[in-house]
C-alpha positions as CSV (number, residue, x, y, z in Angstrom):
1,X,36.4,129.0,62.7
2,X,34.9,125.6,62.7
3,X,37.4,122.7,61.9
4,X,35.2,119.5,61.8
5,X,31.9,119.0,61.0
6,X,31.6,116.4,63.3
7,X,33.9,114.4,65.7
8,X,33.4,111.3,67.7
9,X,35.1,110.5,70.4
10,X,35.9,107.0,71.2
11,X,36.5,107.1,75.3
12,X,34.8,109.9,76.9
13,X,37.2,110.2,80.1
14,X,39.4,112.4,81.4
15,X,41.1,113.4,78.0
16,X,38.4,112.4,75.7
17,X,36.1,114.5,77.9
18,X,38.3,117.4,77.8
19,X,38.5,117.6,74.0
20,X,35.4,117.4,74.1
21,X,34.6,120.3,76.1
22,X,37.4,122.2,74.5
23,X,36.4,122.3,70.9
24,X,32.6,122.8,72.0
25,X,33.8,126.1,73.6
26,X,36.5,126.7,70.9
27,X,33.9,126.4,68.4
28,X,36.0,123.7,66.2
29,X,32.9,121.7,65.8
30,X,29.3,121.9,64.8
31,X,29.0,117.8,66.9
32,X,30.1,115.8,69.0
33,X,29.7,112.4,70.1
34,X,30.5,110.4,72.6
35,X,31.2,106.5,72.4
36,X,31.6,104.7,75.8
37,X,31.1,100.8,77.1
38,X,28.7,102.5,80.0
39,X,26.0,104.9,79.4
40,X,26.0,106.3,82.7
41,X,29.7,107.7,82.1
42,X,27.7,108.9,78.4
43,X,25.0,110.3,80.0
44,X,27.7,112.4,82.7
45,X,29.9,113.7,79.3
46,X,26.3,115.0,78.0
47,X,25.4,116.5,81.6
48,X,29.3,118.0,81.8
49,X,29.2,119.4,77.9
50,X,31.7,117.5,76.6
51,X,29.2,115.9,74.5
52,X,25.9,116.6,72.7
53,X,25.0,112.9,71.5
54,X,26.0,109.3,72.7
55,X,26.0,105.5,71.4
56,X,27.7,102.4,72.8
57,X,28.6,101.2,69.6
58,X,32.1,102.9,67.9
59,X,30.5,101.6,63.9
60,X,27.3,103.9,64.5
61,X,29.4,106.8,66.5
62,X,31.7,107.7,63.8
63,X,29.4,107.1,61.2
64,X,29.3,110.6,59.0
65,X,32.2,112.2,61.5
66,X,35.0,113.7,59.6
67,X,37.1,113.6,62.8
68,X,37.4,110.4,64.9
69,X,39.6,110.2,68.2
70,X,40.6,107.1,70.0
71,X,40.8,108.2,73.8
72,X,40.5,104.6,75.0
73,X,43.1,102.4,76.7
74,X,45.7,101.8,74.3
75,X,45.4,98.2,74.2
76,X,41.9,98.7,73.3
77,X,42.9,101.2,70.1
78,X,43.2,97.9,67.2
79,X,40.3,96.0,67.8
80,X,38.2,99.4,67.9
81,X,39.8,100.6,64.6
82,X,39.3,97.1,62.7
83,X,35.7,97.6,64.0
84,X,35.2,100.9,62.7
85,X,37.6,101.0,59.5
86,X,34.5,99.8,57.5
87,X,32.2,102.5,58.8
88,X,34.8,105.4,58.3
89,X,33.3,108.4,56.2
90,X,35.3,109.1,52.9
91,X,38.0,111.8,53.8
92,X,37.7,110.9,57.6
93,X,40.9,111.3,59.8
94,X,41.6,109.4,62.9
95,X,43.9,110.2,65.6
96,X,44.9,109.1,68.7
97,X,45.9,110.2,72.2
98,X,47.8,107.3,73.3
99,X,51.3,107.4,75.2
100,X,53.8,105.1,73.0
101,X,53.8,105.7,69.2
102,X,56.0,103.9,67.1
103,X,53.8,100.2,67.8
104,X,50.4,102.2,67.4
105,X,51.0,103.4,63.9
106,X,52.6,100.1,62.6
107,X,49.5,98.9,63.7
108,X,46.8,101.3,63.2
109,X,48.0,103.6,60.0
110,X,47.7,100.6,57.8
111,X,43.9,99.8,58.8
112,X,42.8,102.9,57.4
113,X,40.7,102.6,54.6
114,X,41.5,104.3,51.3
115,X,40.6,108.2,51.4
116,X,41.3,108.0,55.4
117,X,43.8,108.5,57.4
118,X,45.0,107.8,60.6
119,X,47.6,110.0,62.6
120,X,49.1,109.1,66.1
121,X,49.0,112.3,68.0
122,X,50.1,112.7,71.9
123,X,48.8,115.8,74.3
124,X,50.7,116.0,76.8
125,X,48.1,117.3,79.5
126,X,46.3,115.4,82.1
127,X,47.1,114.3,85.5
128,X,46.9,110.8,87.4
129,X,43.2,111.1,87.7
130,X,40.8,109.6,85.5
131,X,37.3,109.8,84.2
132,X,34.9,112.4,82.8
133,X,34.4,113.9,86.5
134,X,37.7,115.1,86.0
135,X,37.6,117.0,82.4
136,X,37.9,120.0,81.8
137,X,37.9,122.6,78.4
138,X,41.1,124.4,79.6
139,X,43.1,120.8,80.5
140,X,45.2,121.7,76.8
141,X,45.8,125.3,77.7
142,X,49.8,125.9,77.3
143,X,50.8,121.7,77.1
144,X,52.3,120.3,74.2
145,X,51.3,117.9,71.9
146,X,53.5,116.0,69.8
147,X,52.0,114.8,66.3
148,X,53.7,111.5,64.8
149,X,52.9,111.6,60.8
150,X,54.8,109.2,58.3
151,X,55.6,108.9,54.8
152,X,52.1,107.8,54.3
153,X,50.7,111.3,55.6
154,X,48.5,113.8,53.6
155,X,50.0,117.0,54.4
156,X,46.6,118.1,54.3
157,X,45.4,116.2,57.1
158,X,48.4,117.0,58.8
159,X,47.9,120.6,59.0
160,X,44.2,120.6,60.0
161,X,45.0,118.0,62.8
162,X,47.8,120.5,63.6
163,X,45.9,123.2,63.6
164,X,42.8,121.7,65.7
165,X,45.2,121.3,68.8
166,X,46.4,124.8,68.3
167,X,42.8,125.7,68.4
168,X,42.9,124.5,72.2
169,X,45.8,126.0,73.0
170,X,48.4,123.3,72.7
171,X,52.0,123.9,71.2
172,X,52.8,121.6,68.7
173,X,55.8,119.7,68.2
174,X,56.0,117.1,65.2
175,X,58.7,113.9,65.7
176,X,58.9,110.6,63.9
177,X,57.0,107.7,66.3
178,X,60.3,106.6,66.9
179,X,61.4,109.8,68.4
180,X,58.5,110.5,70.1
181,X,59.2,107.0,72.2
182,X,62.8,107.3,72.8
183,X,62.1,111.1,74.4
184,X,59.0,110.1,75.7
185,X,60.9,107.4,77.9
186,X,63.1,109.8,79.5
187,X,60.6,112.7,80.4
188,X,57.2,110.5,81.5
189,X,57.7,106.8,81.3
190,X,60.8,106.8,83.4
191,X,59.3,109.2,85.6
192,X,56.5,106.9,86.9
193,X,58.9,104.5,87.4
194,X,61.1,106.7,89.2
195,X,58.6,107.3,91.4
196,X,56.9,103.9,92.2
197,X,60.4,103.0,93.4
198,X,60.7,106.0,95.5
199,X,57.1,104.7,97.3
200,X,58.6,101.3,97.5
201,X,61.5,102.4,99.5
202,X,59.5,104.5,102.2
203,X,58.7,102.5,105.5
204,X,55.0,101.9,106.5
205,X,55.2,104.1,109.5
206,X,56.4,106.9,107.6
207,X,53.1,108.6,107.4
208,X,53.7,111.5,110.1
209,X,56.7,112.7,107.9
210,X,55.6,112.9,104.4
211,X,56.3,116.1,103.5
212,X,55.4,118.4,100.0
213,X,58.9,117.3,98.5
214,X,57.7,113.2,98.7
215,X,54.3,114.2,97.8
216,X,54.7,116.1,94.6
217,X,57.6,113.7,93.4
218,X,55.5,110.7,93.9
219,X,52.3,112.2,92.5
220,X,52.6,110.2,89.1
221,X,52.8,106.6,91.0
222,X,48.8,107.0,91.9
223,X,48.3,107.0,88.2
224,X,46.0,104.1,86.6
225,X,48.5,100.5,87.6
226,X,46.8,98.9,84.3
227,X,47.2,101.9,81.7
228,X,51.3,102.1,82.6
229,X,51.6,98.4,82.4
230,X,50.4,99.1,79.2
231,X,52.6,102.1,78.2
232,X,55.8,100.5,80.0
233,X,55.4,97.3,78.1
234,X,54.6,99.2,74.3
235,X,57.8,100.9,75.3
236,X,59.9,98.7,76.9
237,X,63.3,98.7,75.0
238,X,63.3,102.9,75.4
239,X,62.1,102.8,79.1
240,X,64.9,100.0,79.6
241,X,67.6,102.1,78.0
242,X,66.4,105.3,80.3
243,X,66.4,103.4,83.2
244,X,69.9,101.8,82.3
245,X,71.1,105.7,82.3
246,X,69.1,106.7,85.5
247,X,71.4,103.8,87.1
248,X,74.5,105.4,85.8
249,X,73.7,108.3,88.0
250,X,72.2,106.8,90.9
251,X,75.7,105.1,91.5
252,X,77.4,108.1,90.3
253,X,75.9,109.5,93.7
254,X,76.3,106.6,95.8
255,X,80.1,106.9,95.1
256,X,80.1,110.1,95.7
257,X,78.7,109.5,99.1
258,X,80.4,106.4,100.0
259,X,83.6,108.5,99.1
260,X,82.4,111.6,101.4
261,X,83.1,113.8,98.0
262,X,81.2,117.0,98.7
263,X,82.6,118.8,96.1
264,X,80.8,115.9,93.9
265,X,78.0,115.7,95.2
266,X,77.1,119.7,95.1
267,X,79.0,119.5,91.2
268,X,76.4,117.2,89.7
269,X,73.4,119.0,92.1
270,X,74.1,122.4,90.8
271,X,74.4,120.6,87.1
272,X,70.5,119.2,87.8
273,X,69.4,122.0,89.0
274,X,70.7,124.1,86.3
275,X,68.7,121.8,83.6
276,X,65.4,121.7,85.0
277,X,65.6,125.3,85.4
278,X,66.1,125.4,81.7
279,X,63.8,123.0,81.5
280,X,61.1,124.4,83.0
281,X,61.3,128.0,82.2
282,X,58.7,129.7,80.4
283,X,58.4,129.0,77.3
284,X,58.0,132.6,75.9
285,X,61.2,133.4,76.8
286,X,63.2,130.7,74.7
């Protein structure tokens, strides 16, 4: 069943491509288009299918769309939406895809125009590639995406932006923006920190004995060095607290080992091992 009319999509990249291609073969929209700052990116989302038409300018791009999502940088997300509040349909919804939540709505969900809305929405998909070479319609298949409404919300809106990510396979989970930050800073923002500072303690001349356990821990550190600035500094107080508790435990074990406590040491590795295997398990089976 078709869900939009027509969407643009500001930031035709990795997940901006992806959505695109997803609700083109979900058949959740009659259009799309694609707004970027280089036409040949534009002209590869057209030859990939994530898109049918382009502009480099967001006030023409969303102009008639009934859904409009902001797959930019974050720090890019105000300026675009003071530039195309004026040119927003009547009824249009905006949503984002951005990693922090609670300083993008104060911002953004006030800019809306009367009879639009804006909702700050978070898929949880992607990897630390970037760019419309990367996308792919299946990229939401079984990931989460946590939807931020407020007060301010039409329940209406709400449910069709709910039911849109559904409609690409994403599990939905909705939190306050506050939440969303505090939980996100344990489970991703900590995480790239975590492992930058695992590179940084590797010696040069360690190449010939990087296994598959350094590899896949690290993976996240050869994400985009601008983009997490960003998402580190938009969440800094939750990412400080995370980190203040990921100290706790690193010298939690570096007593442990100091003191030779084996029995310790295994304690508190069975007791991590034991959560992520919660964690982790399949989610049918919860």
């Amino acid at each position: 069943m078709i869900s939009w009319n027509r969407v643009t999509i500001i930031g035709v990249g990795l997940i901006g491509g992806s959505l695109g291609m997803a609700l083109k073969a979900k058949g959740l929209a009659r259009a799309v288009v694609g707004v970027g700052h280089r036409q040949a990116s534009l002209d590869q989302a057209v030859a990939r299918g994530a898109v049918e038409e382009t502009t480099l300018s967001p006030t023409a791009g969303v102009a008639g769309s009934d859904l409009v999502v902001l797959a930019t940088s974050p720090a890019l997300f105000q300026p675009i939406m003071a530039e195309i509040a004026p040119a927003l349909a009547p009824g249009a919804v905006v949503i984002d895809v951005g990693s922090t939540k609670a300083g993008i709505m104060a911002a953004l969900e006030p800019m809306a125009p009367p009879g639009r809305t804006f909702i700050g929405c978070h898929p949880i998909a992607g990897s630390e590639q970037r760019g419309i070479e990367h996308a792919r319609a299946d990229l939401f298949e079984g990931a989460a995406c946590i939807i931020t409404p407020t007060p301010r919300t039409p329940p209406p809106a709400l449910d069709r932006v709910a039911e849109t990510w559904r409609g690409v396979g994403m599990r939905i989970r909705v939190l306050s923006p506050q939440g969303h930050d505090r939980l996100l800073a344990e489970v991703s923002h900590l995480v790239h920190l975590a492992a930058a500072s695992l590179v940084y303690v590797v010696d040069s001349d360690s190449d010939t004995v990087v296994g598959p356990g350094w590899i896949d821990t690290t993976r996240v550190a050869s994400g985009d060095p601008a983009l997490w600035r960003d998402i580190l500094l938009a969440n800094a107080a939750d990412v400080t607290g995370a980190l203040d508790e990921l100290r706790r435990v690193l010298d939690s074990f570096r007593e442990a080992l100091r003191a030779g406590d084996g029995t310790r040491i295994e304690r508190m590795l069975t007791e991590a091992k034991a959560r992520r295997d919660r964690l982790i398990e399949p989610k049918e089976s919860r």
